[in-house]
C-alpha positions as CSV (number, residue, x, y, z in Angstrom):
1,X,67.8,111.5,60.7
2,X,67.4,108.1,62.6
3,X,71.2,108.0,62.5
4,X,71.5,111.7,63.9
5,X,69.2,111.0,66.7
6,X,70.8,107.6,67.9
7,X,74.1,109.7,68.0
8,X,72.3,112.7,69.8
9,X,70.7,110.1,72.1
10,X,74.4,108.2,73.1
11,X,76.1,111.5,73.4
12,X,73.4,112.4,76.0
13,X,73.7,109.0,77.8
14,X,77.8,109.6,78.0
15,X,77.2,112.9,79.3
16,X,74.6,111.5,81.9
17,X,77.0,108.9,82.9
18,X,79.6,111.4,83.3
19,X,77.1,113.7,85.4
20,X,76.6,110.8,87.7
21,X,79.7,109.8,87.8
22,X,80.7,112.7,89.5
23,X,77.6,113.6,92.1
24,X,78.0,110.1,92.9
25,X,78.7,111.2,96.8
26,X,75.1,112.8,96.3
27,X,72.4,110.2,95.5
28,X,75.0,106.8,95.8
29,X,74.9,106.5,99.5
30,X,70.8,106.5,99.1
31,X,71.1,102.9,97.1
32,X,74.3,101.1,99.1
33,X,73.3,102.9,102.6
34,X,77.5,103.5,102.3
35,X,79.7,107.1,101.8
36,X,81.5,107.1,99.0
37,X,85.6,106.9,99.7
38,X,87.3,108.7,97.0
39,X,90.8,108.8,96.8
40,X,93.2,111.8,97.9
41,X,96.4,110.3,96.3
42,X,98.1,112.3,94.3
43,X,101.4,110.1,93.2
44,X,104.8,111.0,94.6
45,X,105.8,113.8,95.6
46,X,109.2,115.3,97.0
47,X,110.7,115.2,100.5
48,X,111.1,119.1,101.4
49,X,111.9,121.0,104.4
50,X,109.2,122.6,104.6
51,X,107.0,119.6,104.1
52,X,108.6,118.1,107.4
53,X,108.0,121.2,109.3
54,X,104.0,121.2,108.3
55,X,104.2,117.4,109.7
56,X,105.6,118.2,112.7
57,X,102.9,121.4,112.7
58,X,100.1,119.3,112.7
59,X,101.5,116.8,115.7
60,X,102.2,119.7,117.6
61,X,98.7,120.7,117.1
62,X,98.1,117.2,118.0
63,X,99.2,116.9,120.8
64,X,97.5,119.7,122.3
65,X,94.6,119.3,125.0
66,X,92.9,121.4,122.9
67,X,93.8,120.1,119.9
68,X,92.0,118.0,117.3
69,X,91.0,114.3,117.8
70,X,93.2,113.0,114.7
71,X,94.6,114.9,112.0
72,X,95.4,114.3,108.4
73,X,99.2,114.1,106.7
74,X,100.5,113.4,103.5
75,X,102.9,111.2,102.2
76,X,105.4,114.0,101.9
77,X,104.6,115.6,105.2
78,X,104.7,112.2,107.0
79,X,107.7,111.2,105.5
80,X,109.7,114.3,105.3
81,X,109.6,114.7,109.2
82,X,109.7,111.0,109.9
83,X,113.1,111.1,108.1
84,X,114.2,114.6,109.1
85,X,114.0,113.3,112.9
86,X,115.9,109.5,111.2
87,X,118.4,112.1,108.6
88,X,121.3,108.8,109.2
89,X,118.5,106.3,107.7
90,X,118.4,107.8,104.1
91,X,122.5,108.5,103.8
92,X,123.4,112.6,103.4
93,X,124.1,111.9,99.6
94,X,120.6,111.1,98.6
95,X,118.6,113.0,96.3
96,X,115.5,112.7,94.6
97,X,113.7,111.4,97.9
98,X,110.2,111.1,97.1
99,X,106.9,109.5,98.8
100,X,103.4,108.6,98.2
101,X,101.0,106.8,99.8
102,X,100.2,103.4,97.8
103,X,97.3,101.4,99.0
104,X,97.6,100.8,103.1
105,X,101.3,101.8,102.8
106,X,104.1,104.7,103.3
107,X,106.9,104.6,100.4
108,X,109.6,106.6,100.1
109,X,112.3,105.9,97.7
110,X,115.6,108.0,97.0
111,X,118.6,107.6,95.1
112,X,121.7,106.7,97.5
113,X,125.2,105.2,97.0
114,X,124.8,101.7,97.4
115,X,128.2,100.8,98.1
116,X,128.5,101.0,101.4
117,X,125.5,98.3,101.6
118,X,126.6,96.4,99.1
119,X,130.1,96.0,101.2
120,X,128.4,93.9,103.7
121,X,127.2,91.4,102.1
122,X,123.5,91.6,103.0
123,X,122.6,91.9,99.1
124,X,124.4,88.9,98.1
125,X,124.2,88.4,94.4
126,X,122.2,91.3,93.8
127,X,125.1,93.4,94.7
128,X,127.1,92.7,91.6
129,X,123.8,94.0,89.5
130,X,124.1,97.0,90.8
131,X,125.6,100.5,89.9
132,X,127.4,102.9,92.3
133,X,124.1,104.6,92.6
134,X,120.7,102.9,93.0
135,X,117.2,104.2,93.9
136,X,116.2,102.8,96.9
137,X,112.7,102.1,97.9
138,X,111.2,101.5,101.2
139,X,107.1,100.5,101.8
140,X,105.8,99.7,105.3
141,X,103.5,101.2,107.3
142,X,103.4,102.6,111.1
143,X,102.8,101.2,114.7
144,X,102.4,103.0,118.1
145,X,105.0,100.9,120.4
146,X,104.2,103.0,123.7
147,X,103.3,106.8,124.5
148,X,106.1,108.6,122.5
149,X,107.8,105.9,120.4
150,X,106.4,104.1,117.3
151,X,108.0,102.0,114.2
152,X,107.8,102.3,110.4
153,X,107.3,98.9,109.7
154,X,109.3,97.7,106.6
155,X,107.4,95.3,104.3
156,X,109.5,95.8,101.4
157,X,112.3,97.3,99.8
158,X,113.5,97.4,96.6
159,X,116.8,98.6,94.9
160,X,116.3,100.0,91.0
161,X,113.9,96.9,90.0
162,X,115.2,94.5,92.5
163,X,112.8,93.4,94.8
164,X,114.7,92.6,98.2
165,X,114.1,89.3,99.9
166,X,111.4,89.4,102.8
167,X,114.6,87.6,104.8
168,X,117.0,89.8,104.1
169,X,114.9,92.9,105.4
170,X,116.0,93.1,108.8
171,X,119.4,92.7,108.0
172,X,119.4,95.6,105.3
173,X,117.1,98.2,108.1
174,X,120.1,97.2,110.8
175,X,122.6,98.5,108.4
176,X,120.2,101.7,107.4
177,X,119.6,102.2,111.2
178,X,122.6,103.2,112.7
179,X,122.9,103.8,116.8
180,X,121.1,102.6,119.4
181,X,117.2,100.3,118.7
182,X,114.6,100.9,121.9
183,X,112.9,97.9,123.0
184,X,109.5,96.6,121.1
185,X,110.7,97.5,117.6
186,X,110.4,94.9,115.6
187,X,113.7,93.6,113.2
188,X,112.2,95.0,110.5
189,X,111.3,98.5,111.4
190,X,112.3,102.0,112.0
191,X,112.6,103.3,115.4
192,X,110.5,107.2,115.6
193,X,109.7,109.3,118.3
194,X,106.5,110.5,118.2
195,X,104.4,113.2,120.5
196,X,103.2,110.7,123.9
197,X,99.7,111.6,122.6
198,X,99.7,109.8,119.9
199,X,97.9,106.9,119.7
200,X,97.4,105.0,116.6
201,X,98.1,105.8,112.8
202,X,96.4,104.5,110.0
203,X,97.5,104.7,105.9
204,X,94.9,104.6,103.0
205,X,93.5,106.8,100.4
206,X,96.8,108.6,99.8
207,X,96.8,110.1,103.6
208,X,98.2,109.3,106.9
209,X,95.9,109.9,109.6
210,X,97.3,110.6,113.3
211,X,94.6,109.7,116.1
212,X,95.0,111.5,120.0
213,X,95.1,108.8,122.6
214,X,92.3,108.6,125.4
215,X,93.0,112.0,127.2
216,X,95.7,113.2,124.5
217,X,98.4,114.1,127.2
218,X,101.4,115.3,126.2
């Protein structure tokens, strides 16, 4: 019976533990004085259309006078209408273009013919390690140049399980990038026009958020 009991007796304590565990948001913030920051992230998940139109939704919505002071996006919404509005940065034969949010960072990876790059020379030896098709992964994060331009910032890019050198970044965006870069964006990032309201953007727990600048003018 001793036995039993201690069994009975830890079987209560895990359920306990488990209870607390998840009304933690409750009584936590009493002991720390902090709220609890749990995580939206939900992995990747695929570039769509319709994604990229709920994006573009919510900075519409934005950038109205009326509108909300910040709003939040996903990584599929963010990065389906970042690259619907950049369609020459990930080439027309991609497929399986997915994204996720990933500590304070944006990736999106796809698989693209890697060719092309490989032609110019900015891979060096990694180009002979490659097949004809590679996924290819971008991580950065965002930054507000002016009132209707910002940048995704590249921090890292990868090709199957080949990490790209941190030198050989802006060399490899220039040849992603194709056309015309405005002034202010940096050699490693992506050019994107954004609405003129927007003022700052911020990445963690597996959202972007969008904030309004002072006044939130169009």
């Amino acid at each position: 019976m001793g036995c039993i009991a201690r069994i009975g007796c830890l079987i209560l304590l895990v359920c306990l533990a488990i209870g607390a565990w998840f009304t933690r948001d409750r009584w936590l913030p009493k002991i720390t004085g902090k709220p609890v920051v749990t995580s939206t992230a939900t992995g990747w998940e695929p570039l769509t259309p319709e994604a990229g139109a709920t994006g573009k939704k919510k900075l519409e919505e934005l950038a109205k006078p009326s509108g909300p002071v910040f709003t939040n996006l996903s990584a599929t919404e963010v990065a389906s209408y970042v690259f619907q509005t950049l369609a020459r940065t990930i080439p027309a034969k991609a497929d399986s273009a997915e994204a996720a949010v990933i500590g304070d960072a944006l990736f999106v990876r796809a698989v693209v013919p890697v060719r092309e790059i490989a032609g110019t020379g900015v891979l060096g030896p990694l180009a002979g390690l490659l097949n004809d098709r590679e996924r290819l992964q971008l991580g950065g994060t965002f930054h507000v140049i002016r009132p209707g331009l910002s940048e995704f910032e590249v921090r890292e890019i990868k090709l199957r399980d080949f990490k790209v050198p941190t030198g050989a970044i802006p060399r490899l965006v220039r040849e992603l990038s194709h056309g015309e870069r405005p002034a202010g964006i940096a050699p490693n990032a992506l050019p994107v026009t954004t609405p003129n309201s927007l003022g700052d953007v911020r990445i963690a727990n597996g959202q972007v958020t969008l904030y309004k600048t002072t006044g939130g003018g169009q």
